[in-house]
Each structure stands twice: as structure tokens, then as C-alpha cells.
Short mmCIF file of the C-alpha atoms (twelve columns), coordinates in Angstrom:
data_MODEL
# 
_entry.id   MODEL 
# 
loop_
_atom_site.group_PDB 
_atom_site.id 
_atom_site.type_symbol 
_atom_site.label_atom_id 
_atom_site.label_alt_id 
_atom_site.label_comp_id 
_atom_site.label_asym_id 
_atom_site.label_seq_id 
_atom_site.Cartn_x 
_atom_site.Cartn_y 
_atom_site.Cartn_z 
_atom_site.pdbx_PDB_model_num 
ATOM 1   C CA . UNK A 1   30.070 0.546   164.837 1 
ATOM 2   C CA . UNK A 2   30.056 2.244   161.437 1 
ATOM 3   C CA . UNK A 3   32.521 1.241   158.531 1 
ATOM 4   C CA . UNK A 4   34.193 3.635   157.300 1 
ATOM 5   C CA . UNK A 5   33.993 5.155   153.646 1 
ATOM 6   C CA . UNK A 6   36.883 4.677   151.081 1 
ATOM 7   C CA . UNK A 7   37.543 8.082   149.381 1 
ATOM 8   C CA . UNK A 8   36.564 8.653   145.715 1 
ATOM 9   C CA . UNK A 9   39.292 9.435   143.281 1 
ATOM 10  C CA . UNK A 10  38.131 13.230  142.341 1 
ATOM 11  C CA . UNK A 11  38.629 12.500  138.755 1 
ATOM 12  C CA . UNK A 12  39.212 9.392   136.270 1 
ATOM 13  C CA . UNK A 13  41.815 9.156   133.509 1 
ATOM 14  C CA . UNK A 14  39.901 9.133   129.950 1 
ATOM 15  C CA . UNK A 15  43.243 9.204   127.792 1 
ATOM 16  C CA . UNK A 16  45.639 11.095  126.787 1 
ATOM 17  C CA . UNK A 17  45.777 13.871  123.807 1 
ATOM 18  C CA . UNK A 18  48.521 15.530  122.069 1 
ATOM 19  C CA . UNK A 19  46.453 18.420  120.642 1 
ATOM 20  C CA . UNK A 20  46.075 20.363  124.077 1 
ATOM 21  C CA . UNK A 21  49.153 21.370  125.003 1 
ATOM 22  C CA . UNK A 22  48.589 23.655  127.758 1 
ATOM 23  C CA . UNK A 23  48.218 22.617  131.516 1 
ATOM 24  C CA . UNK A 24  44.860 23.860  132.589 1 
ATOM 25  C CA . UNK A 25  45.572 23.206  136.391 1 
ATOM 26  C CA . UNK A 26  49.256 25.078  136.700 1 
ATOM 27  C CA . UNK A 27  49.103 26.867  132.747 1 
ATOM 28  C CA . UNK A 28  51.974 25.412  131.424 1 
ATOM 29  C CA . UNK A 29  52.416 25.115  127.874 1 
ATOM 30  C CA . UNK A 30  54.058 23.776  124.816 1 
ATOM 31  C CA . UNK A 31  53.712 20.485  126.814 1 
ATOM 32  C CA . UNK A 32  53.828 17.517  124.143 1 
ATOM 33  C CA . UNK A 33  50.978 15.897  125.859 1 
ATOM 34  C CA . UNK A 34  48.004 16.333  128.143 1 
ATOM 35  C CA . UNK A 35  46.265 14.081  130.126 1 
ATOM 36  C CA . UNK A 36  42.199 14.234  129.726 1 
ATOM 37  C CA . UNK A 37  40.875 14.288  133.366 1 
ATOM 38  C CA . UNK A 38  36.964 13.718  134.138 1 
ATOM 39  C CA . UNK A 39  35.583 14.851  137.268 1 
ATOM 40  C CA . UNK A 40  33.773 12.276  139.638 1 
ATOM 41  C CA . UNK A 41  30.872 13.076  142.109 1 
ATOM 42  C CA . UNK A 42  30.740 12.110  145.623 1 
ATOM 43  C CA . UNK A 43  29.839 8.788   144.086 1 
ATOM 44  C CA . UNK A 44  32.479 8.105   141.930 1 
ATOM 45  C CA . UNK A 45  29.871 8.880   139.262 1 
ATOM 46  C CA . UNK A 46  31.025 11.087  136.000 1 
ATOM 47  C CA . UNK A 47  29.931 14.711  135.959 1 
ATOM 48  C CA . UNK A 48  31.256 18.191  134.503 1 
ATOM 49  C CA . UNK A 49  33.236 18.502  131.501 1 
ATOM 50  C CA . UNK A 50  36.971 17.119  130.653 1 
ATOM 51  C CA . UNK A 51  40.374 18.950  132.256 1 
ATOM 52  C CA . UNK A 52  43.509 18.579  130.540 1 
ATOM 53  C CA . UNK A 53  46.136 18.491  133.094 1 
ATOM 54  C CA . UNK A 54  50.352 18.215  132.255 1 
ATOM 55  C CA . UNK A 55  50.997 14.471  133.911 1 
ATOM 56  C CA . UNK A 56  52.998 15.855  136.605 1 
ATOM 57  C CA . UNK A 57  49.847 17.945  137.796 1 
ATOM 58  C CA . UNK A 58  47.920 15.148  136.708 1 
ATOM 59  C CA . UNK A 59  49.638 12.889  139.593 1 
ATOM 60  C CA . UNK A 60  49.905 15.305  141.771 1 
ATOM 61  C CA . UNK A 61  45.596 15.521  141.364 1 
ATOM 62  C CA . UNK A 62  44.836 12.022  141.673 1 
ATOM 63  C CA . UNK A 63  47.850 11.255  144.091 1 
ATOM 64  C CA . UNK A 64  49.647 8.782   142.150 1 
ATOM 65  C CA . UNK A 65  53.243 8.532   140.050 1 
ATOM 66  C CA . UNK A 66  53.919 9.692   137.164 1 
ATOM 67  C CA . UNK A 67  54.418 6.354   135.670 1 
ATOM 68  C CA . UNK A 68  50.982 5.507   137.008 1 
ATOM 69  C CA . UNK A 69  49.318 8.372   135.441 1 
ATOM 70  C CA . UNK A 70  51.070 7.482   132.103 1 
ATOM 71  C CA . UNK A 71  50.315 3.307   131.471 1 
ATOM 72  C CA . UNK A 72  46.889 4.569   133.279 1 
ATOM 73  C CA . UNK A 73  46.023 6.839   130.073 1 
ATOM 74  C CA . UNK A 74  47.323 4.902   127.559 1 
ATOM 75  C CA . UNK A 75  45.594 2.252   128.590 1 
ATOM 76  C CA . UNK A 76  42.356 4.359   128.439 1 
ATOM 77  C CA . UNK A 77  43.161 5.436   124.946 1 
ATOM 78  C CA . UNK A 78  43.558 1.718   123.840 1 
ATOM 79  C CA . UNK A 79  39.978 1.161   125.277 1 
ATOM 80  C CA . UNK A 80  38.682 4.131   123.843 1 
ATOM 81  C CA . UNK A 81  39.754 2.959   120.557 1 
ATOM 82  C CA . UNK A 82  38.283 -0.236  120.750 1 
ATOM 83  C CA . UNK A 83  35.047 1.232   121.667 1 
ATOM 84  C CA . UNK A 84  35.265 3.341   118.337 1 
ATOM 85  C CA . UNK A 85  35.653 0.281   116.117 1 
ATOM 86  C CA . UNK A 86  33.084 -1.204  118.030 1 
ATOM 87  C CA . UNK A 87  31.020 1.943   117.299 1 
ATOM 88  C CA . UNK A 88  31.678 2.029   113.791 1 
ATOM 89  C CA . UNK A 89  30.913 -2.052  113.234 1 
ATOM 90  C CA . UNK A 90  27.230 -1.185  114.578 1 
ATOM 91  C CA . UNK A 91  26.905 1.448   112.750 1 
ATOM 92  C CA . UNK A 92  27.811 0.355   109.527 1 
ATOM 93  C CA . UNK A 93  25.850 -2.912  110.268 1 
ATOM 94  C CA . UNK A 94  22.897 -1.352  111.811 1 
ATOM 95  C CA . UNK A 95  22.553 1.774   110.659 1 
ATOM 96  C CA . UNK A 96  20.812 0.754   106.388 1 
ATOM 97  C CA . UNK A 97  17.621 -0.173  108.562 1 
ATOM 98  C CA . UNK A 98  17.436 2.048   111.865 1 
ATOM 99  C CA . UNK A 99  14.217 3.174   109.256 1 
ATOM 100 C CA . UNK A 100 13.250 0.162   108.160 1 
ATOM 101 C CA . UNK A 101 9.827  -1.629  108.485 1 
ATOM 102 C CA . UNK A 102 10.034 -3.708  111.223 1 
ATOM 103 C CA . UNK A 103 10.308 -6.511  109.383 1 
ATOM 104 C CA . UNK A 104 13.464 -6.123  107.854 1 
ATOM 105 C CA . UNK A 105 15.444 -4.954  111.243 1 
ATOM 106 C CA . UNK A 106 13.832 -8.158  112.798 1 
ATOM 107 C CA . UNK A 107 15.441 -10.044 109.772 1 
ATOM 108 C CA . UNK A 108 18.458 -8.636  110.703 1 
ATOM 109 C CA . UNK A 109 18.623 -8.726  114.149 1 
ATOM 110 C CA . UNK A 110 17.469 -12.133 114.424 1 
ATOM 111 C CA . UNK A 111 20.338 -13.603 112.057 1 
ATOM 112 C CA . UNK A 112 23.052 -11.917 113.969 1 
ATOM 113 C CA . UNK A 113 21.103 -12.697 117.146 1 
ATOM 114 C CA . UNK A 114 19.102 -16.193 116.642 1 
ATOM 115 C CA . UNK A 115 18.369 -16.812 120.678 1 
ATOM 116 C CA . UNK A 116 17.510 -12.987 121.355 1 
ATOM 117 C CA . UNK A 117 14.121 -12.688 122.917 1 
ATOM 118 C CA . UNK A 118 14.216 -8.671  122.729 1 
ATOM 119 C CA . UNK A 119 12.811 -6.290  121.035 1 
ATOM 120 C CA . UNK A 120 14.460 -6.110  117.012 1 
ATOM 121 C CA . UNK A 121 13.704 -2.375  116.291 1 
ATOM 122 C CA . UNK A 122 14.513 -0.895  120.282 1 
ATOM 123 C CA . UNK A 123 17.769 -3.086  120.419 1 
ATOM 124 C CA . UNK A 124 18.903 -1.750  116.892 1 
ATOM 125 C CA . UNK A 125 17.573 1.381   118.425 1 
ATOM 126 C CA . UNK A 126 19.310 1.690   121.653 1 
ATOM 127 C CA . UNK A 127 22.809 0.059   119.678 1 
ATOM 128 C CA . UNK A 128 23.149 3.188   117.671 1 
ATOM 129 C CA . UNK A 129 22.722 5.394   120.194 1 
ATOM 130 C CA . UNK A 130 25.424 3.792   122.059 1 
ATOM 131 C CA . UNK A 131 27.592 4.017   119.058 1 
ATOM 132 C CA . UNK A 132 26.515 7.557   118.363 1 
ATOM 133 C CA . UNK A 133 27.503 8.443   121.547 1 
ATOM 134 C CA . UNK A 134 30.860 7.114   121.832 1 
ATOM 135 C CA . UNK A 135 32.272 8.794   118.245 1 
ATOM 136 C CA . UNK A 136 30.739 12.052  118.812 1 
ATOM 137 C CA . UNK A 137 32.511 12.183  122.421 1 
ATOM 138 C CA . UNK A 138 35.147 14.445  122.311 1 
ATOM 139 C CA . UNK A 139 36.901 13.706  125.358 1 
ATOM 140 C CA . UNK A 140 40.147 12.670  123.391 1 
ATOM 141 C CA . UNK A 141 39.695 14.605  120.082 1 
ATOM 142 C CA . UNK A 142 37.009 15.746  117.626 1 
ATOM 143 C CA . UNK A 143 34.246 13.641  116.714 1 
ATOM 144 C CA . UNK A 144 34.327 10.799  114.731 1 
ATOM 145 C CA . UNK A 145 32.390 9.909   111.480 1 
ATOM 146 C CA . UNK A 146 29.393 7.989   112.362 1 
ATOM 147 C CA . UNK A 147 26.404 8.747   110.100 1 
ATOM 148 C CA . UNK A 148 25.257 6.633   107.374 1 
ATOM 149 C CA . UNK A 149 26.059 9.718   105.105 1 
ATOM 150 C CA . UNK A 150 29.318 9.143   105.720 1 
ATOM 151 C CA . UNK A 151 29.791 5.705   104.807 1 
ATOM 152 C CA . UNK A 152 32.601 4.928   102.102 1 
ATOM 153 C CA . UNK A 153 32.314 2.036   99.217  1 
ATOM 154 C CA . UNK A 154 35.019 -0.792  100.536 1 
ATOM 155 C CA . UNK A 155 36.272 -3.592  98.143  1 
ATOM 156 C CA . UNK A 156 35.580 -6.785  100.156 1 
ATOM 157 C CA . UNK A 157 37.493 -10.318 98.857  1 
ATOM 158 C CA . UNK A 158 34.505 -12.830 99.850  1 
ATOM 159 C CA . UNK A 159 35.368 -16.810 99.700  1 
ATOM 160 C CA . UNK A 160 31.709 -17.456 100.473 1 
ATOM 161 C CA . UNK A 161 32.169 -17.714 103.667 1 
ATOM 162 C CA . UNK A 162 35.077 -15.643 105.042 1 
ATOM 163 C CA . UNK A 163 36.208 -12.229 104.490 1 
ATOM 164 C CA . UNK A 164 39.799 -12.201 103.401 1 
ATOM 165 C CA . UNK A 165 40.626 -8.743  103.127 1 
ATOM 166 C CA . UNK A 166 38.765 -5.559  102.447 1 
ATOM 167 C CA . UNK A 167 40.116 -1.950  100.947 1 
ATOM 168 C CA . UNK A 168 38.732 1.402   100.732 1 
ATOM 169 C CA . UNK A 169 37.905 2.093   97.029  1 
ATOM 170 C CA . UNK A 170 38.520 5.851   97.921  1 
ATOM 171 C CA . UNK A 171 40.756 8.030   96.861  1 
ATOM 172 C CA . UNK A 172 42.619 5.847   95.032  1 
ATOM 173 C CA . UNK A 173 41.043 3.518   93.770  1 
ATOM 174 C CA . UNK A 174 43.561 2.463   91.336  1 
ATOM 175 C CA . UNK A 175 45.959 1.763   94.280  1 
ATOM 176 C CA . UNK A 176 42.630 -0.510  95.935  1 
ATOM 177 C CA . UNK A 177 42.474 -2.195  92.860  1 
ATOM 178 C CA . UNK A 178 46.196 -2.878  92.611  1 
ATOM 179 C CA . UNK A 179 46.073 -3.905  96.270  1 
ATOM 180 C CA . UNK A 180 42.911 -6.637  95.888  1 
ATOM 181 C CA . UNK A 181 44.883 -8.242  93.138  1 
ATOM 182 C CA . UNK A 182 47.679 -9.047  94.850  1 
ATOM 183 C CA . UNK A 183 45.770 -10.836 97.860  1 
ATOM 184 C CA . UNK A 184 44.325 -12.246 95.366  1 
ATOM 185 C CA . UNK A 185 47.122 -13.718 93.779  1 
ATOM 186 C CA . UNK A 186 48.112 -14.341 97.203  1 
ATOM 187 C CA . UNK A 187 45.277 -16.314 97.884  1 
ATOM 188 C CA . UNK A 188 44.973 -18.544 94.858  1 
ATOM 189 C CA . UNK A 189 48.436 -20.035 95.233  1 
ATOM 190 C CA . UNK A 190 47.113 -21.459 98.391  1 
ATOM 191 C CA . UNK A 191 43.692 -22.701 96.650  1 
ATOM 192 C CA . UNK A 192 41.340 -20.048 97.750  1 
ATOM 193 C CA . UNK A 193 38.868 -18.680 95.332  1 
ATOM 194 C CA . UNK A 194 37.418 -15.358 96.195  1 
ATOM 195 C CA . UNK A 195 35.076 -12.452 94.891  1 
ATOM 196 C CA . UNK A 196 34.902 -9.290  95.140  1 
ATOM 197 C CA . UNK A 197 31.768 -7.046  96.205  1 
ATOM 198 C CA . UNK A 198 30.613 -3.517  97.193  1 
ATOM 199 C CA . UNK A 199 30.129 -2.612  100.148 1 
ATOM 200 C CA . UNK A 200 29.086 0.577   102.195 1 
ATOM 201 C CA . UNK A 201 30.688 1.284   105.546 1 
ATOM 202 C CA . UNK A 202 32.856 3.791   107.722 1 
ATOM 203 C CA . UNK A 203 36.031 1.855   107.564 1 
ATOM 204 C CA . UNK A 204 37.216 -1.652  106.714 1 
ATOM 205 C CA . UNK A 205 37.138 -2.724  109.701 1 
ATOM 206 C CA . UNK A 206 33.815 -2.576  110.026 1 
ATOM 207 C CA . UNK A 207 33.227 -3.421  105.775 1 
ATOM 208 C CA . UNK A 208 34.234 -6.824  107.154 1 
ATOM 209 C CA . UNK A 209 31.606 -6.572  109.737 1 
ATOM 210 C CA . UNK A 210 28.870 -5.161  107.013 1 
ATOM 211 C CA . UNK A 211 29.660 -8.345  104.837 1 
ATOM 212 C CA . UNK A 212 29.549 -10.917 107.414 1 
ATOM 213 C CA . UNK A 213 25.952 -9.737  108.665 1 
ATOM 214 C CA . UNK A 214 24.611 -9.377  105.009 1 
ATOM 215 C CA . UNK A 215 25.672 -12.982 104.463 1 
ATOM 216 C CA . UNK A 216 24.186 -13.925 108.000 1 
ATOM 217 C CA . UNK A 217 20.964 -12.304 106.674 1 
ATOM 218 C CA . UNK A 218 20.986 -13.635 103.264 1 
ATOM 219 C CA . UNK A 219 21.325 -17.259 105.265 1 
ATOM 220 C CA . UNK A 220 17.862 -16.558 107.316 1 
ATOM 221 C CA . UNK A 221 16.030 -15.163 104.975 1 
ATOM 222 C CA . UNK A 222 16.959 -18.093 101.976 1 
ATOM 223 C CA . UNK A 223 15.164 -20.154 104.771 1 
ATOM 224 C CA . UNK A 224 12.320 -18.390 104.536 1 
ATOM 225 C CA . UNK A 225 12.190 -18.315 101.123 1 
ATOM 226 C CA . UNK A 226 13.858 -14.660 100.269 1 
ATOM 227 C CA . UNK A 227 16.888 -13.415 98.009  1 
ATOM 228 C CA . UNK A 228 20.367 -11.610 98.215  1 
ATOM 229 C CA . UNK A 229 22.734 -10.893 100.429 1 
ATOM 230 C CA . UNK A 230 25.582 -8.248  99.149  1 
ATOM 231 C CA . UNK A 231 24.685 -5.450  96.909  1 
ATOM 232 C CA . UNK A 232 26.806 -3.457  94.744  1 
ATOM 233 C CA . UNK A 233 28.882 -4.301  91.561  1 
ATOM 234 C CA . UNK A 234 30.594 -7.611  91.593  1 
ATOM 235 C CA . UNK A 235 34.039 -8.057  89.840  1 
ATOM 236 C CA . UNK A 236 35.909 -10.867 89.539  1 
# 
């Protein structure tokens, strides 16, 4: 006796998108919002490019309610989010030595990674690409910054351990300034010292993330008998 086969959804919800506002299943338009629709093989696998369907047409493709359709996608967009800070963390982290010597990505890798037994420079390797490919998907809008090139100087308030709070210095850097003080004052009522350094990454978010690995690294290589961990100006 064979078991049957469960049907295959013919399409998975990536998000939703308020910058397509026509219905490419029924051509409705001036809709506030579309819902981005990926097509699924046989499988269930991904294949073919993104629809944007109105929701109604949207539950009326993948046989669920309206309400269904709408927590589904902005759920998706949530995820889709987090996978773009991810992105940008491993980037910013990464990215300084994906042409390194091999040396100095093992360096790296092995401080954020002590008990790793893979390969330094085709983990790094295989991390960016990953990242690459999630903020240049377009599913849910244009692409996203994700290129060394593009990294932006952040202000990050550094207690030697911690990262309290980071700014962008751009474009107004007056305003960052303005805006470190205050934690600052902030944090030296309640007996935290902190400094302020440079550093170079694609959002503060992942600043935070820059500064905590270039401290991790400047740990493992002062045990083996190396210098520095944050470069840049340092203002106090």
C-alpha cells in the first residue's frame, strides 16, 4: 500500500512590500501593500522569480485567510530583517580581512571561534557570501549596503569590556557628538568610565559587533605576544 503525498504549497510568503502597489495576479492597483510570493517546485524547493500578489489574491493562491496571509508576511519581514543585521554584523566584522594573509583571518576567526576546527579563510569565505547574498536580495526592496566601501565611521563608548552605546559620526556629527556626551554623563553618575573610539562599519548595530571582535582579537593575539585592538582616533 502506498502513502500518499501531501501537496506542496505552490508558493511561500517572503514578506510584504509597500512599494509595489499593483496586483500582478488580478492587476489591481493603488493597493497600499503587496504581498511578495515565491514560487515552489514540485519539491517545495524555491525556483523562478518573486510575484507580488494584493492579499486577497494572495489567499485565494495559497488557500488560506486573509488574516493568515497577513501575520504570515509580517512575520517573514521580521525574519528577513534579522537576517540583514545578521548580514551586516559579518560583514562589518569579516569583511577588513576577506584579503588578508591567512594569518590574520585565522587570528580572527579563532578569537571569535576558539573550539572551531574549520577552515579560517573558507569559513570567513563562505560567511560573506551568505551575507552578500541576503542584502543584495531584492525580494522585499532594493539592495542593501554591504561592501566594505560602504562602511561608515561609528562613535563607539567602550568601558573596556562592554559596548555602551555607539552613533554614526555621519552627517551630523555635531548631533553624534552631542549624543555620546550625554550617555556619557549618563553613565558616570552610575560609576562607569568609558572611551570613545573609531570604528568602521555599515550600521551601529553591527559597530558594536566590529568592537567586540577587535577586542576579542586584541585578547588572542596579547597572548601571543602581539598589539592593538581598535584603530582610529580616540577621544575622551
Amino acid at each position: 500500500m502506498t502513502t500518499p503525498r501531501t501537496a506542496v504549497a505552490q508558493f511561500t510568503v517572503k514578506g510584504v512590500v509597500d512599494y509595489c502597489t499593483v496586483c500582478e495576479c488580478c492587476g489591481r492597483t493603488n493597493l497600499k501593500r503587496t504581498v511578495a510570493l515565491m514560487p515552489l517546485d514540485s519539491e517545495g524547493n524555491e525556483e523562478g522569480q518573486v510575484s507580488y500578489y494584493g492579499t486577497q489574491c494572495a489567499a485565494d493562491a495559497l488557500r488560506w485567510t486573509t488574516t493568515k496571509v497577513t501575520n504570515t508576511a509580517q512575520l517573514a519581514n521580521r525574519e528577513h530583517q534579522e537576517r540583514d543585521d545578521w548580514a551586516r554584523c559579518i560583514i562589518s566584522v569579516f569583511g577588513p580581512v576577506e584579503y588578508a594573509t591567512y594569518w590574520e583571518q585565522a587570528h580572527l576567526w579563532i578569537s571569535r571561534n576558539p573550539r572551531s576546527t574549520s577552515s579560517p579563510s573558507k569559513s570567513i569565505a563562505d560567511l560573506l557570501a551568505q551575507a552578500r547574498a541576503q542584502l543584495t536580495d531584492t525580494a522585499l526592496g532594493p539592495a542593501r549596503p554591504h561592501s566594505v566601501a560602504e562602511f561608515r565611521p561609528h562613535w563607539v563608548l567602550w568601558d573596556g569590556s562592554k559596548v555602551w552605546h555607539t552613533v554614526a559620526v555621519l552627517p551630523d556629527q555635531d548631533a553624534a557628538r552631542q549624543k555620546l556626551r550625554t550617555v556619557q554623563r549618563e553613565l558616570r553618575a552610575r560609576r562607569v568610565l568609558t572611551r570613545v573610539f573609531t570604528v568602521q562599519a555599515l550600521d551601529a548595530q553591527s559597530a558594536k559587533e566590529a568592537a567586540h571582535a577587535a577586542a576579542a582579537l586584541a585578547r588572542y593575539e596579547a597572548q601571543n605576544g602581539a598589539e592593538g585592538w581598535l584603530t582610529g582616533d580616540v577621544r575622551d
